[in-house]
Backbone bond lengths (Angstrom), bond angles and torsions (degrees), N, CA, C in turn:
res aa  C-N    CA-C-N  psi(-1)  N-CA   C-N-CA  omega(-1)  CA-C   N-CA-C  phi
1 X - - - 1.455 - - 1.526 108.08 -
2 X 1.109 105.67 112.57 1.513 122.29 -169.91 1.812 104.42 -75.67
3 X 1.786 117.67 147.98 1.491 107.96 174.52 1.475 91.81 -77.43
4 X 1.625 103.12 174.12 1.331 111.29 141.80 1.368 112.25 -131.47
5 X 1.545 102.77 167.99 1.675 102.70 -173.64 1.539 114.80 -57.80
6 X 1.020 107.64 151.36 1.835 115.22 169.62 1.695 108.34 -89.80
7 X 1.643 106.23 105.91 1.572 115.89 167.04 1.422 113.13 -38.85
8 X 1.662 129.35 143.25 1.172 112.97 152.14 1.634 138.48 -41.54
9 X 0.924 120.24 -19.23 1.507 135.02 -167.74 1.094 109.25 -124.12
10 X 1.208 126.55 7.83 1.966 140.23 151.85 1.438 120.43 -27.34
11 X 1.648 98.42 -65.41 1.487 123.93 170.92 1.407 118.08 -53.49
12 X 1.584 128.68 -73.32 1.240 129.83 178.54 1.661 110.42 -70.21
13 X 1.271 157.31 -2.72 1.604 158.70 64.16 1.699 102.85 40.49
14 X 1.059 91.45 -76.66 1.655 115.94 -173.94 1.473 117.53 -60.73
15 X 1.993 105.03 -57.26 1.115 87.31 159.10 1.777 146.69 -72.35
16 X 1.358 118.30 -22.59 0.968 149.87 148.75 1.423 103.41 -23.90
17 X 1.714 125.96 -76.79 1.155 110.97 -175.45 1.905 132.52 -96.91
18 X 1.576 89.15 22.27 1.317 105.32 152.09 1.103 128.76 -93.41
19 X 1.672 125.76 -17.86 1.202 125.94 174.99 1.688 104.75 -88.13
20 X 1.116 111.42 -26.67 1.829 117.45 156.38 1.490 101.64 -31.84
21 X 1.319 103.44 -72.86 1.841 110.65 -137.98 1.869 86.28 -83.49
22 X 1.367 140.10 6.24 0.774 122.93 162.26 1.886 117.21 -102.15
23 X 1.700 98.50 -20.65 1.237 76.48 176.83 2.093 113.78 -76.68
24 X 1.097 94.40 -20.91 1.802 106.25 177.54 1.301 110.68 -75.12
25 X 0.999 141.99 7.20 1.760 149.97 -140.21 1.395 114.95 175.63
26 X 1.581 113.85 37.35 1.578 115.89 -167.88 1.502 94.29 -95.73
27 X 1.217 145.42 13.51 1.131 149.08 -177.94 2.144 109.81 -110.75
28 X 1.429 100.38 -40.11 1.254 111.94 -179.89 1.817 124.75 -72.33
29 X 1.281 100.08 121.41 1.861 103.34 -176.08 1.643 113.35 -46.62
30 X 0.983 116.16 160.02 1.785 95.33 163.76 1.559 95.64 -109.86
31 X 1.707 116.79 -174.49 1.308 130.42 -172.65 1.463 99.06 -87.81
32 X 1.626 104.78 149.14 1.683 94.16 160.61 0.876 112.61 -106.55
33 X 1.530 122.06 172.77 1.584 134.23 153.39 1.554 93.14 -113.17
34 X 1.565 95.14 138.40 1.488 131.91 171.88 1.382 117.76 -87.56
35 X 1.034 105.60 -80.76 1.481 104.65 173.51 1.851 96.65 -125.04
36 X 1.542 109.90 178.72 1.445 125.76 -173.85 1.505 89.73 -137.41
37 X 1.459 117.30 137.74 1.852 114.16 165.05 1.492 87.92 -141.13
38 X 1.526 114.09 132.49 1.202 134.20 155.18 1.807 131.80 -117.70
39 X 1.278 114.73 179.13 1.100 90.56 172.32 1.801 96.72 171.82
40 X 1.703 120.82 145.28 1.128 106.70 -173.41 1.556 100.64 -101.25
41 X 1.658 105.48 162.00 1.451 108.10 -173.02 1.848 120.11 -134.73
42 X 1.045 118.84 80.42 1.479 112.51 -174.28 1.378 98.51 -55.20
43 X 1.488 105.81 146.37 1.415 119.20 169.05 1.645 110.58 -138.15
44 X 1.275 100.84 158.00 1.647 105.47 -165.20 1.946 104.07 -148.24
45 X 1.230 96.21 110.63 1.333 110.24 172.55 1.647 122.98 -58.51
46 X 1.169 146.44 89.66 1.554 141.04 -164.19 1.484 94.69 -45.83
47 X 1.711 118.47 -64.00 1.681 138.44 -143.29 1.890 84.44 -63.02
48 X 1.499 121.65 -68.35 1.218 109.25 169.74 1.669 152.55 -88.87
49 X 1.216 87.99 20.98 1.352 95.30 -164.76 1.851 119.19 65.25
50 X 0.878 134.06 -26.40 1.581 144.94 -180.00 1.607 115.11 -44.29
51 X 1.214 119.30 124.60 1.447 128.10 -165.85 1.322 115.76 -117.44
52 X 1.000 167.98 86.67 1.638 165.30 122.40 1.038 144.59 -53.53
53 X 1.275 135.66 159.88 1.387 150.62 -141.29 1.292 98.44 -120.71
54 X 1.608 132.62 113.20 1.490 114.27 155.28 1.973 97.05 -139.36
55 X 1.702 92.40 172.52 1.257 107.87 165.42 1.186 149.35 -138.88
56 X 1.481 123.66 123.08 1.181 133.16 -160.58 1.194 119.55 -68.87
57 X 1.716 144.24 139.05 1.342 126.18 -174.98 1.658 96.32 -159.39
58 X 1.460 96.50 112.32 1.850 103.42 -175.58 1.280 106.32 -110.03
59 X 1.354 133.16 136.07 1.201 128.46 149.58 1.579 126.01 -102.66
60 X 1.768 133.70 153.03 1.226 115.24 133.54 1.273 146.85 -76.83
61 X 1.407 118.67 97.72 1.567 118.31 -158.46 1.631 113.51 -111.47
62 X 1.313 109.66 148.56 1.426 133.84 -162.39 1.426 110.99 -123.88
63 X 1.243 146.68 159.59 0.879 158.19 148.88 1.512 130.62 -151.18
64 X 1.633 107.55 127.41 1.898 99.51 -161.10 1.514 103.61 -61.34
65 X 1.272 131.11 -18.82 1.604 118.60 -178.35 1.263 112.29 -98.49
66 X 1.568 112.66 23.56 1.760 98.16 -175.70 1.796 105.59 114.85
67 X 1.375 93.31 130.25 1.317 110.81 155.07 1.727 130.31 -18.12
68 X 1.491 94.46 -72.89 1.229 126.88 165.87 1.552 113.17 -72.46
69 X 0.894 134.43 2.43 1.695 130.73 139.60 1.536 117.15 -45.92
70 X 1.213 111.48 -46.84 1.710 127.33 -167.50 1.398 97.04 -58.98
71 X 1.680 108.24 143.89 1.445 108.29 -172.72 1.645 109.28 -126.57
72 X 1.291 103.12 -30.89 1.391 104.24 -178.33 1.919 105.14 -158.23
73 X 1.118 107.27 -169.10 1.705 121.13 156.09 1.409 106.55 167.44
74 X 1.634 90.32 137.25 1.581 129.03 -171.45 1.710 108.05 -72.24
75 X 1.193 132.71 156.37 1.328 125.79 144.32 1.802 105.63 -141.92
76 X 1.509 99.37 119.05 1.277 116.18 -136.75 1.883 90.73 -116.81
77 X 1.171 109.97 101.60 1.798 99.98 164.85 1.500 113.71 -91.14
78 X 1.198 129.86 86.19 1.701 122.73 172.42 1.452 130.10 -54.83
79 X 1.466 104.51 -11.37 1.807 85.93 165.69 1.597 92.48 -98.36
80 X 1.062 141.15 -102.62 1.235 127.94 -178.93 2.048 120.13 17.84
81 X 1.435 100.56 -49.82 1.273 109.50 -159.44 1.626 123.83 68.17
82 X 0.796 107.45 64.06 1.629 121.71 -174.31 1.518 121.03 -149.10
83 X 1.016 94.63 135.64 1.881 92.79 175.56 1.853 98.33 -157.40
84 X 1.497 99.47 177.38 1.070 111.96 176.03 1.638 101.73 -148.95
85 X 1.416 95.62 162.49 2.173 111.46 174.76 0.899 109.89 -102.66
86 X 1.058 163.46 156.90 1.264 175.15 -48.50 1.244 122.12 101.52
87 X 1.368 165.82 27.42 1.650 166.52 -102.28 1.544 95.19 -115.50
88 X 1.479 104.99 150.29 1.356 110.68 177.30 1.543 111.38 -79.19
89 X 0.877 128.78 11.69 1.954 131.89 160.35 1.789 88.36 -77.09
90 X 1.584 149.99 -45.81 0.843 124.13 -148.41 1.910 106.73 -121.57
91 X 1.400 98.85 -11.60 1.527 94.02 160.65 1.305 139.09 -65.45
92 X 0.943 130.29 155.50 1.657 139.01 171.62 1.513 110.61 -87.00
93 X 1.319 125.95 143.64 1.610 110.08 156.94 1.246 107.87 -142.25
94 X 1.389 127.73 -178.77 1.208 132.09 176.04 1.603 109.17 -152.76
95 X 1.198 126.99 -176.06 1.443 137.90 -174.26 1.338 108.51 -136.57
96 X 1.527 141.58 124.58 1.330 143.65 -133.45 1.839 101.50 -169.97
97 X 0.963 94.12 103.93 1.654 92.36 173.78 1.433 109.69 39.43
98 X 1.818 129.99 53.10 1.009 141.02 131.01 2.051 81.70 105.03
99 X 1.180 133.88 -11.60 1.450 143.33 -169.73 1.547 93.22 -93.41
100 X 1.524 121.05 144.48 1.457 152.05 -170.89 1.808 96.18 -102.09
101 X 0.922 116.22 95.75 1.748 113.45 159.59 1.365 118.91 -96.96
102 X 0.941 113.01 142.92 1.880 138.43 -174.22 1.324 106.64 -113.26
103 X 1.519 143.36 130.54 0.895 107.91 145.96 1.965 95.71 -170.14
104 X 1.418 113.73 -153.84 1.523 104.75 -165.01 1.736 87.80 -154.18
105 X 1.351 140.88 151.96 1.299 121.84 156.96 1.902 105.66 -122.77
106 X 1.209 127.22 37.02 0.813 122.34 -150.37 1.796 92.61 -144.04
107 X 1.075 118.26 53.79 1.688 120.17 -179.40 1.602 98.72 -120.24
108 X 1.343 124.38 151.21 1.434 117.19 -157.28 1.584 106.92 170.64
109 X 1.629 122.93 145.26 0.880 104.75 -158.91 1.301 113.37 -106.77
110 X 1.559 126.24 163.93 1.777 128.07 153.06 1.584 104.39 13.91
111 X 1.104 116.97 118.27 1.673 111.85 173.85 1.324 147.89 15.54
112 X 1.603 80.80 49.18 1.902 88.24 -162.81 0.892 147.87 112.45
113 X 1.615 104.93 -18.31 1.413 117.47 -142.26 1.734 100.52 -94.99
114 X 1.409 104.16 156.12 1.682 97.12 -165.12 1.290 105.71 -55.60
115 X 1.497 127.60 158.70 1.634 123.25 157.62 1.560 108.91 -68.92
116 X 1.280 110.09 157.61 1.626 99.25 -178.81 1.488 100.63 -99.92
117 X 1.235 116.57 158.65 1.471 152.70 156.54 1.988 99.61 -42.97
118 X 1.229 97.56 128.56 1.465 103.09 162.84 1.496 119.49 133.76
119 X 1.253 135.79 -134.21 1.207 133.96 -149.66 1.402 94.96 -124.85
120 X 1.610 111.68 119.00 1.246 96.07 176.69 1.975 108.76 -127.67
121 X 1.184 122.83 152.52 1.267 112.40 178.76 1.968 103.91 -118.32
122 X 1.356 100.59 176.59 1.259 116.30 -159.45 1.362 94.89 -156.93
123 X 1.182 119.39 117.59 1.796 153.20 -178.95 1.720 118.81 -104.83
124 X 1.231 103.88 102.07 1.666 97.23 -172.76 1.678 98.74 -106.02
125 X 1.178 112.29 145.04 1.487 126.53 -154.18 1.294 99.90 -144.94
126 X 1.698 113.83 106.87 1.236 126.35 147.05 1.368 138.92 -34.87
127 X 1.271 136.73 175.25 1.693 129.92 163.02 1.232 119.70 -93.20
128 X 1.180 113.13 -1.47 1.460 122.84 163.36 1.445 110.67 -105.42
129 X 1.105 139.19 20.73 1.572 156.58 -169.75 1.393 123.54 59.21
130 X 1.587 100.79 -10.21 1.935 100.93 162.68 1.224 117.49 -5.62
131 X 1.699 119.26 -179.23 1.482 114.49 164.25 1.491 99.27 172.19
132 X 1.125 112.67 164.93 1.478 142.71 -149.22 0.974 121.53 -144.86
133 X 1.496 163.66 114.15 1.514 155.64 161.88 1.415 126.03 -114.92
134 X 1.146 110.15 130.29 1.245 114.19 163.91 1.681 117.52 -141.50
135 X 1.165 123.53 -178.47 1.855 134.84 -155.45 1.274 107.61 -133.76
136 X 1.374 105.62 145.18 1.640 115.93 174.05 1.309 87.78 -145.15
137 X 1.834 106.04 174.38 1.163 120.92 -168.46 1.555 104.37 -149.38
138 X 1.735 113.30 107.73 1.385 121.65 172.81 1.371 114.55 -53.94
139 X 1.548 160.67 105.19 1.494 122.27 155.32 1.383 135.59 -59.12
140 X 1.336 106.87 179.38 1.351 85.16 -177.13 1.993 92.09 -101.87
141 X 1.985 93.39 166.97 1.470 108.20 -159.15 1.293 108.98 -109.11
142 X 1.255 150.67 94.28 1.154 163.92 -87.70 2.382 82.66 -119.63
143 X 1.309 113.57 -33.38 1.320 110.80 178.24 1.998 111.46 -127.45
144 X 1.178 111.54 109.48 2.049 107.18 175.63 1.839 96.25 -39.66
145 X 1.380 86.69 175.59 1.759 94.05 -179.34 1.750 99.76 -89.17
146 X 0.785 127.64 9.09 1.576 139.57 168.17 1.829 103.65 -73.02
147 X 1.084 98.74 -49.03 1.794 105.41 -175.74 1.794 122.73 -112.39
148 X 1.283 88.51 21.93 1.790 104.47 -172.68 1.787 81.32 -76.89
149 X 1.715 106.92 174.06 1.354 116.76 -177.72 1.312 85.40 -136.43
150 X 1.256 110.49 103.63 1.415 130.86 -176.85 1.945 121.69 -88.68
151 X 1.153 122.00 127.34 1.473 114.75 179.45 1.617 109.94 -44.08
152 X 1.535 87.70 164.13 2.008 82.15 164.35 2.181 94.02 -137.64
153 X 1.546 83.34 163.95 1.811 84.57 -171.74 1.635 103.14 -145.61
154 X 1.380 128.49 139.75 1.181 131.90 -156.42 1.450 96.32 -154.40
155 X 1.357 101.57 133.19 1.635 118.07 176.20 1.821 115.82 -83.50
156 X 1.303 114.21 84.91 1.481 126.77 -175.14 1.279 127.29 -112.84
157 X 1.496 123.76 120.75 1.569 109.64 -177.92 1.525 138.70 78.26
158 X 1.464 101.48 -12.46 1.524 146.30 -132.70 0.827 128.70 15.27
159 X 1.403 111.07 86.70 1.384 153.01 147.93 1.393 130.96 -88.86
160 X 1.020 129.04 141.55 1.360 108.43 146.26 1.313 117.72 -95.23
161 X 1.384 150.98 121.16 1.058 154.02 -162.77 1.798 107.57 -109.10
162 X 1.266 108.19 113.41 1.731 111.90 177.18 1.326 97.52 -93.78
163 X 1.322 123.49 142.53 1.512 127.20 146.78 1.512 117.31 -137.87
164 X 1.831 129.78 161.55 0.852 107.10 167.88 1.810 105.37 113.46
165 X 1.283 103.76 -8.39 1.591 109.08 -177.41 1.493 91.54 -132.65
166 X 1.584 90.82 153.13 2.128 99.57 169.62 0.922 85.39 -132.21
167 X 1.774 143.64 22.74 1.456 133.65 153.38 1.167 129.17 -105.85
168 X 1.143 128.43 162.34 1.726 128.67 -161.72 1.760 111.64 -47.76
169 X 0.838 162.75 93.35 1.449 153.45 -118.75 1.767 90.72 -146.08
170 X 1.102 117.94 144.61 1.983 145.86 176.86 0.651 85.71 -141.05
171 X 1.101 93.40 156.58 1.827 143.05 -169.09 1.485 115.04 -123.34
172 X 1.671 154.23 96.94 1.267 126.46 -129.76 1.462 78.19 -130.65
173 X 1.181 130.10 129.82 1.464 138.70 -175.09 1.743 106.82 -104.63
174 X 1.111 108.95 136.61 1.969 116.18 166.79 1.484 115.19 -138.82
175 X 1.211 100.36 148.93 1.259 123.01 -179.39 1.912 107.79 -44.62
176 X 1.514 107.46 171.58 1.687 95.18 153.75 1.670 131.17 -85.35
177 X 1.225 97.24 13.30 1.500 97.83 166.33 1.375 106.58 -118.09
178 X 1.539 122.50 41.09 1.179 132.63 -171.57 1.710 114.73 22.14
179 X 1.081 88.18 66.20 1.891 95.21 165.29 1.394 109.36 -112.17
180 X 1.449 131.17 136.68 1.426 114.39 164.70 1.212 121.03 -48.12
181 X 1.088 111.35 151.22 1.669 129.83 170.64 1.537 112.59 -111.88
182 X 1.196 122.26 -66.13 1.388 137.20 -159.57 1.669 119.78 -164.32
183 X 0.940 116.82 164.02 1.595 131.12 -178.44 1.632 100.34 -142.17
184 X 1.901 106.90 135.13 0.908 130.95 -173.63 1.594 117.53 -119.85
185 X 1.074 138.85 125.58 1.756 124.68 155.21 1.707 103.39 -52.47
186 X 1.278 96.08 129.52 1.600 121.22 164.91 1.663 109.46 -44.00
187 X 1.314 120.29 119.12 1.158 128.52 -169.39 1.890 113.28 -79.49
188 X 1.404 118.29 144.40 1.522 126.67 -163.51 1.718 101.90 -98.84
189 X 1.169 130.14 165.46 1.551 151.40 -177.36 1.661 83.98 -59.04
190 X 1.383 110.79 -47.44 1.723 109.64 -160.59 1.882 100.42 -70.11
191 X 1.577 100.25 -52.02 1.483 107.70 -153.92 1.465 102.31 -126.11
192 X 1.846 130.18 63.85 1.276 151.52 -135.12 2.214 82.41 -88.14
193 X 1.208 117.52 149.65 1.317 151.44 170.48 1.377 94.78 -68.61
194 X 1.696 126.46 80.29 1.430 109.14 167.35 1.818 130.28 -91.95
195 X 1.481 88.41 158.32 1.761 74.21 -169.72 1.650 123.73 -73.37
196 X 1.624 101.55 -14.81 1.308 109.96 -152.31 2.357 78.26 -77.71
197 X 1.469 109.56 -19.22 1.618 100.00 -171.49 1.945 114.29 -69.41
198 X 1.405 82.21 -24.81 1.760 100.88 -174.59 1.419 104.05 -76.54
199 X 1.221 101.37 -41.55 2.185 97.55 -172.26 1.585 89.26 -75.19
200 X 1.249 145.31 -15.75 1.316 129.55 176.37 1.102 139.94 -50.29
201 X 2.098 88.53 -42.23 1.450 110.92 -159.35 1.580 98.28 -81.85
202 X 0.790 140.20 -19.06 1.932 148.64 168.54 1.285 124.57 -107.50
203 X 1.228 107.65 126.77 1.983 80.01 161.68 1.440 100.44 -78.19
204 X 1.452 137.93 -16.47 1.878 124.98 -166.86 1.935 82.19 -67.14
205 X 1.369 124.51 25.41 1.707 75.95 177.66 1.845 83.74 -160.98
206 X 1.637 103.27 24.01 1.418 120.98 169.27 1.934 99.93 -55.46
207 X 1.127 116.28 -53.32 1.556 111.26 -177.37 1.304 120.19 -95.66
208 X 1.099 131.09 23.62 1.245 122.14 -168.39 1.916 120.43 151.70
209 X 1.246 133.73 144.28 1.324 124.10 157.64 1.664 119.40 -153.53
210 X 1.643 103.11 157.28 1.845 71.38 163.18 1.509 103.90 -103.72
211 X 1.467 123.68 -149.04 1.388 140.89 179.28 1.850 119.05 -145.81
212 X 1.032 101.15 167.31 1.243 96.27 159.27 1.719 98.94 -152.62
213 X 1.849 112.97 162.38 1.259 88.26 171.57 1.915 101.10 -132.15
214 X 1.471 104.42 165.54 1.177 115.39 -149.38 1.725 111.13 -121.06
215 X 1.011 122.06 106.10 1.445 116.55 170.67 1.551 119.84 -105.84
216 X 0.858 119.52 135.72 1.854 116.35 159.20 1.333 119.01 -96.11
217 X 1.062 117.83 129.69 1.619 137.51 -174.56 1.920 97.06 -95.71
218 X 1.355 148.88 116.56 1.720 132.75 -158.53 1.306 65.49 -133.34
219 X 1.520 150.65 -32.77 1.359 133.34 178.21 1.487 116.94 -55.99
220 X 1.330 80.80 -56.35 1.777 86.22 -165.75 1.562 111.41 -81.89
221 X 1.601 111.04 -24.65 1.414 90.28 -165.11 1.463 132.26 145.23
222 X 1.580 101.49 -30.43 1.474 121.31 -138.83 1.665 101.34 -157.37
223 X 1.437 95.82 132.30 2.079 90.71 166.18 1.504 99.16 -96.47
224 X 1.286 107.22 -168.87 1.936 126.59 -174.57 1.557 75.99 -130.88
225 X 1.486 130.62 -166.37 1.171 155.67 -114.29 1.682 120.11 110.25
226 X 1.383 117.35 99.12 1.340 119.21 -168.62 1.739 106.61 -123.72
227 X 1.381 125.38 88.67 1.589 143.22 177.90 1.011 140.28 -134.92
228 X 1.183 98.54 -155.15 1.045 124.08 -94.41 1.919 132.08 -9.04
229 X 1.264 116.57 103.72 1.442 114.63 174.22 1.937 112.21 -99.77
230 X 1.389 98.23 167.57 1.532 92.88 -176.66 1.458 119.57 -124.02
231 X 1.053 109.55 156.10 1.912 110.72 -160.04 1.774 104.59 -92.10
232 X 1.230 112.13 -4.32 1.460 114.35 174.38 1.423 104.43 70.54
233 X 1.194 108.44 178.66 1.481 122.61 175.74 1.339 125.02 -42.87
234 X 1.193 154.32 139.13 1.174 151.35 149.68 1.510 153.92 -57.53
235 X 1.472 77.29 -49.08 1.447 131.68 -177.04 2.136 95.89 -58.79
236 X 1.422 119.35 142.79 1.094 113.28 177.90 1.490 117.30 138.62
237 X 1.285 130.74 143.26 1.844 134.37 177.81 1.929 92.81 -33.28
């Protein structure tokens, strides 16, 4: 999901038809946001070599009429001038220690181009036009995902074998209809990531799975993501 630029008249637009939906809706709660977690993620294709920039942005969100009240949310950079929508046809959510998460990891800019560093806010918007705000903050990334030094991972012996990271590194396993399944710590020379332990934990992944693998960079800023790879056959003495 690509940004687009923010019009000059975006803002006062906005405000304008928030002071609408409150004077028509002075009786109605708005939604909250609880907390906001973001985070940027280079990713790197093995099959093509291809590298990109995207960004993840979760909230815990509430609303006094229901879940399903919630209609959309913005993540809006104003110096930049950029934002993006988000609509609940295209979010993800989940349920987490009794908390409602919202969220999308797939926001990213004009052709590639890095996201910028800075102040970013996030607007949660009812169906009655309520609203909610809260802020996150990109840093800036000392390398684009073009020049990140990314792990590499190879199906050997059956293993999965990571090399190439001195940081905490997972292993994030999915089904063949690419659904998550599970997340693993990256397996050691001593105590190797076997496959025959992963097809155990499911039968969706008794014949087969792919992977991806996952580092976080908390220095710099930024995770890697290196995928989809495939675990090969199973089947065998």
């Amino acid at each position: 999901m690509s940004a687009r630029a923010l019009p000059k008249a975006f803002l006062s637009a906005a405000a304008c038809a928030l002071a609408l939906a409150l004077a028509v809706s002075c009786t109605s709660k708005p939604p909250v946001i609880s907390r906001v977690y973001a985070r940027v993620i280079y990713t790197q294709d093995p099959s093509t070599g291809v590298r990109s920039e995207s960004l993840g942005v979760y909230l815990v969100a509430t609303d006094p009429d229901g879940i399903e009240n919630l209609d959309a949310f913005y993540v809006i950079n104003d110096d930049a001038e950029l934002f993006w929508k988000v609509d609940k046809a295209s979010w993800v959510s989940a349920i987490a220690e009794g908390e409602t998460w919202i969220g999308t990891a797939s926001l990213a800019m004009p052709g590639s181009a890095p996201l910028p560093a800075g102040e970013y806010r996030v607007v949660l918007e009812a169906a009655g036009g309520e609203t909610d705000e809260s802020t996150f903050t990109v840093s800036a990334r000392p390398v684009p995902a073009a020049g990140a030094g990314y792990p590499s991972a190879k199906v050997e012996e059956g293993a999965i074998k990571v090399a190439g990271s001195t940081l905490p590194t997972e292993v994030w396993v999915y089904g063949k209809d690419d659904a998550f399944a599970s997340a693993y710590p990256a397996g050691t020379a001593a105590r190797p990531l076997l496959l025959k332990t992963i097809a155990a934990s499911s039968p969706a992944l008794a014949d087969g799975f792919t992977f991806r693998v996952f580092v976080w960079n908390e220095l710099d800023g930024y995770g890697m993501l290196v995928g989809p790879l495939k675990s090969g056959s199973l089947s065998g003495p």
